[in-house]
C-alpha positions in Angstrom: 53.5 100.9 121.5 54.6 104.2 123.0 55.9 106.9 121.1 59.1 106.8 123.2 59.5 103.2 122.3 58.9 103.6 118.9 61.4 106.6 119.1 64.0 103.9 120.5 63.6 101.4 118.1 64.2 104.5 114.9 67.2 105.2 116.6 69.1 101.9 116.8 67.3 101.0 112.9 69.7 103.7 112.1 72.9 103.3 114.2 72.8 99.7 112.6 72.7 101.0 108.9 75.0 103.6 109.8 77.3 101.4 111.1 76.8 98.7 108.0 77.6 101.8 105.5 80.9 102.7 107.7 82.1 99.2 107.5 81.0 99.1 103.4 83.7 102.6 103.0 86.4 101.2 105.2 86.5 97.9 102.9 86.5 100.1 99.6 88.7 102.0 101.0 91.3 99.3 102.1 90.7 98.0 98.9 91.7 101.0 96.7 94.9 101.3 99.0 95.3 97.8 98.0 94.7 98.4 93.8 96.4 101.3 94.2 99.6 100.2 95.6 99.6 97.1 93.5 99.7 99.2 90.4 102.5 101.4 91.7 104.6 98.2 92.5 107.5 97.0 89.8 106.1 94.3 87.1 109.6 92.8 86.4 111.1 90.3 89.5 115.2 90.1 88.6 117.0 87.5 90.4 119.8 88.1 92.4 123.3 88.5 90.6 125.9 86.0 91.9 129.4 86.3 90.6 131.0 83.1 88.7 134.0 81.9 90.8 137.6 83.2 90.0 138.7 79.8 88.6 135.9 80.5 85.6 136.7 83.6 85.3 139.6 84.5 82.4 140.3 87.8 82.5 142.1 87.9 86.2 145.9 89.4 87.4 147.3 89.1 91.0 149.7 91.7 92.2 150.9 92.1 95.7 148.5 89.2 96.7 145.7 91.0 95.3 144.0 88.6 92.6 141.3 90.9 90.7 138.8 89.6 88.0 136.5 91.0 85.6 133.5 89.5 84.0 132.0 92.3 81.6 128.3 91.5 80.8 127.9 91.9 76.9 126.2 88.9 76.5 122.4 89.5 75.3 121.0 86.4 76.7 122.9 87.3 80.7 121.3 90.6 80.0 117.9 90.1 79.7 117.9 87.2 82.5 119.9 89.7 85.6 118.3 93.4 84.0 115.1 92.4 82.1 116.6 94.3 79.1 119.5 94.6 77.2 121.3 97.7 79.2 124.1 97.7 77.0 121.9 98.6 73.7 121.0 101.7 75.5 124.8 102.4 76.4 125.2 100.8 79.8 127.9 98.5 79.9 128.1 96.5 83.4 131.2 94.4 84.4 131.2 92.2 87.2 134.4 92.7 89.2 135.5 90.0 91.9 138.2 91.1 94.6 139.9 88.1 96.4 142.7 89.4 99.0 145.4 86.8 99.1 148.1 88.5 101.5 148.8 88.2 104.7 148.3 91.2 106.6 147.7 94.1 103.7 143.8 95.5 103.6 142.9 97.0 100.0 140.1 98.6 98.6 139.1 100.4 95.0 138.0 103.8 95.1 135.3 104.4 92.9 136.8 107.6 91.3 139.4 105.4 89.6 138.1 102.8 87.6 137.6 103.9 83.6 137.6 102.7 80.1 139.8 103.9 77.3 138.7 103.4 73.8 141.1 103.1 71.1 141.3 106.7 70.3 142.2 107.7 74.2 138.9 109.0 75.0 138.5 108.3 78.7 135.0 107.0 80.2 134.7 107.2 84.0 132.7 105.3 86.1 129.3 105.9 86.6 126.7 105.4 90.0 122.9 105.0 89.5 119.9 105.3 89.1 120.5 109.4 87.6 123.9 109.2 86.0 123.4 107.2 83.3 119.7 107.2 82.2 119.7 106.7 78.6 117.6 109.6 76.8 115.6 107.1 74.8 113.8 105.7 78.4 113.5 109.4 79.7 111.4 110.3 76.4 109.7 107.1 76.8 108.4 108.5 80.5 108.1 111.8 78.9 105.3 110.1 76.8 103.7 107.8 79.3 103.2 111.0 81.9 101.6 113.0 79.0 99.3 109.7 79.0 98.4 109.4 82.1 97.5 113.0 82.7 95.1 112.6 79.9 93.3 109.6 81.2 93.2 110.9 85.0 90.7 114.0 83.1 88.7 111.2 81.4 88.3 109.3 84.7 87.9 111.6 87.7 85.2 113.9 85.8 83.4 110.7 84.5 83.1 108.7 88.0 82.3 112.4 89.7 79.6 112.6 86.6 78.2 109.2 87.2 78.3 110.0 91.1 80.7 107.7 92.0 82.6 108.7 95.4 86.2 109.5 95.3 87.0 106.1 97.3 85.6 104.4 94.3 87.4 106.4 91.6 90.6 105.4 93.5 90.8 101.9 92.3 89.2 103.0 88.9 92.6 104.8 88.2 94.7 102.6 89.5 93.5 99.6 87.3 93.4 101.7 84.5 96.4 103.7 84.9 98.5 100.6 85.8 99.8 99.8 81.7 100.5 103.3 81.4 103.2 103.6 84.6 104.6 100.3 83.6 107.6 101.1 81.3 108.3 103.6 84.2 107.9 100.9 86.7 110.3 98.4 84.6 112.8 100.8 85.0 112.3 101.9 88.0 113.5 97.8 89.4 116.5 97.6 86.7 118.0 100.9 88.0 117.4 99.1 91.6 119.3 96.1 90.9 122.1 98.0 89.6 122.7 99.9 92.6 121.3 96.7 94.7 124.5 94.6 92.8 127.1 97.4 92.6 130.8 96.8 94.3 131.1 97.9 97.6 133.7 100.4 98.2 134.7 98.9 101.3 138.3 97.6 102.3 139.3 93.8 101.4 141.0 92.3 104.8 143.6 89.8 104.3 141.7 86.5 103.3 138.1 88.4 102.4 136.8 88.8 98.9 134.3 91.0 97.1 132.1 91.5 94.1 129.9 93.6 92.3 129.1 95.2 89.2 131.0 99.1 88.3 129.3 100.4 85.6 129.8 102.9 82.6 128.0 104.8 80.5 128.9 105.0 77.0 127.1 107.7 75.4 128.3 107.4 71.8 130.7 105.0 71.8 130.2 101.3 70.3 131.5 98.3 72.5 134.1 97.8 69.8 135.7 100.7 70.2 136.2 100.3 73.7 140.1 99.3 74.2 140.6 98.5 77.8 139.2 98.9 81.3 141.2 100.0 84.2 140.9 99.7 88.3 142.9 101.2 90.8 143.6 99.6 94.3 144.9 101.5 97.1 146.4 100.0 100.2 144.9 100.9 103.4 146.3 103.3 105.6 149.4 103.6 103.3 149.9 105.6 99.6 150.9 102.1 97.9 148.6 101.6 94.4 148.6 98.7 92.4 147.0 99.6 88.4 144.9 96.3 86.8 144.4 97.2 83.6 142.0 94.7 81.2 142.1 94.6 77.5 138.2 94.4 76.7 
C-alpha cells in the first residue's frame, strides 16, 4: 500500500473519532442543560383558584347594582391545597373577592390603593402586591441559609470533578443533581408567590353585566387574625367621582 494511501486512510480514522467524540460532548452537554434546568424548575404544582359562586358565598352587599363578595381564606385545609402552605401562619392573609355588575349602564372598578383591614384597636393594614411586599422574614432567613449551603457544596464539587479530571460539561449535571434539595425551599416559594400574583383581582373596570374575581391580599406583620375587626373595599364609578364603601366585618 502506498504511503499516500495509507496517509488517506489515518486521516479519515481520525475525522471519524473526531466526529464520534463531538457528538459524545453535544449529548452531555444537552443533557446538563436538561439536569440543570430541571433542578431550577418549581417542585410544588398549585391548581388553579376558581372562586365559589355568589349564591355560596355569605358575606356579600349590593349597592347601586354593584353586588360585592368576599371569601377570606383562613381555612388551613383551603390553604395548603391552592398555596402549598399555610400563608396565613406566616402573616399572609388572602380573601377572595367576587365583583358582579348588576346595573344597566354604570362601569366600576376597585382601585387597589383602597382596600384595608382595621383591627379592633384602629390600626389600619393596606393592601399589599407580590411577590416583594409581603415576604415573611422567617422564609427570607430560610434562603439566607440554603444560599450559605449551596455556596459550600459548589467548592466541594467543582474542585473535586476538576481534581478527578472531569470536564466542566460533566460537572454541570453533578451540581445540578446535587444542588437540587438545597434550592428547593427557594423554589417552593418561588411558585406560591406566583400563584398569588397569577390569582390576584384585576384592577380593571366591571361593564354593566360582567363580573370579576381574585384574591387582594394583606400582610399582617404582628397582628393575630382575631384581632382583625373588618375589611374594607372602595369602588369608584368610571368616568365620574361617585364611590360606593363595602365594608365586611371579618
Amino acid at each position: 500500500m502506498s504511503r499516500f494511501g495509507l496517509y488517506s486512510r489515518l486521516n479519515h480514522t481520525v475525522r471519524c473519532r473526531i466526529h464520534r467524540v463531538m457528538v459524545r460532548w453535544a449529548a452531555v452537554i444537552v443533557v446538563s442543560f436538561c439536569l440543570a434546568a430541571c433542578a431550577g424548575a418549581p417542585t410544588v404544582t398549585l391548581p388553579s383558584i376558581q372562586a365559589r359562586p355568589l349564591t355560596e358565598l355569605d358575606r356579600k352587599q349590593v349597592k347601586s347594582g354593584l353586588c360585592i363578595a368576599i371569601d377570606p381564606i383562613t381555612d388551613p385545609g383551603r390553604q395548603q391545597e391552592y398555596f402549598g402552605t399555610e400563608i396565613l401562619a406566616e402573616g399572609v392573609l388572602a380573601v377572595q373577592v367576587v365583583v358582579s355588575n348588576e346595573s344597566e349602564n354604570t362601569a366600576w372598578y376597585l382601585p387597589r390603593y383602597e382596600s384595608h383591614v382595621n383591627t379592633g384597636t384602629g390600626d389600619y393594614i393596606p393592601r399589599v402586591d407580590p411577590p416583594v411586599n409581603f415576604m415573611p422574614k422567617s422564609i427570607e432567613d430560610q434562603r439566607k441559609k440554603v444560599n450559605s449551603a449551596v455556596r459550600r457544596r459548589q467548592k466541594m464539587v467543582i474542585p473535586s470533578g476538576v481534581a478527578i479530571g472531569l470536564a466542566p460539561p460533566l460537572i454541570i449535571p453533578i451540581m445540578a443533581v446535587y444542588l437540587k434539595d438545597t434550592s428547593k425551599p427557594w423554589r417552593d416559594m418561588s411558585a406560591i408567590q406566583m400563584q398569588l400574583v397569577d390569582h390576584g383581582l384585576p384592577e380593571t373596570a366591571v361593564p354593566p353585566g360582567g363580573s370579576s374575581s381574585g384574591l387582594v391580599l394583606f400582610y399582617l406583620k404582628n397582628v393575630e387574625v382575631d384581632e382583625l375587626n373588618s375589611l374594607t373595599l372602595i369602588a369608584e364609578q368610571l368616568g365620574t367621582c361617585v364611590t360606593e364603601s363595602f365594608v365586611f366585618r371579618l
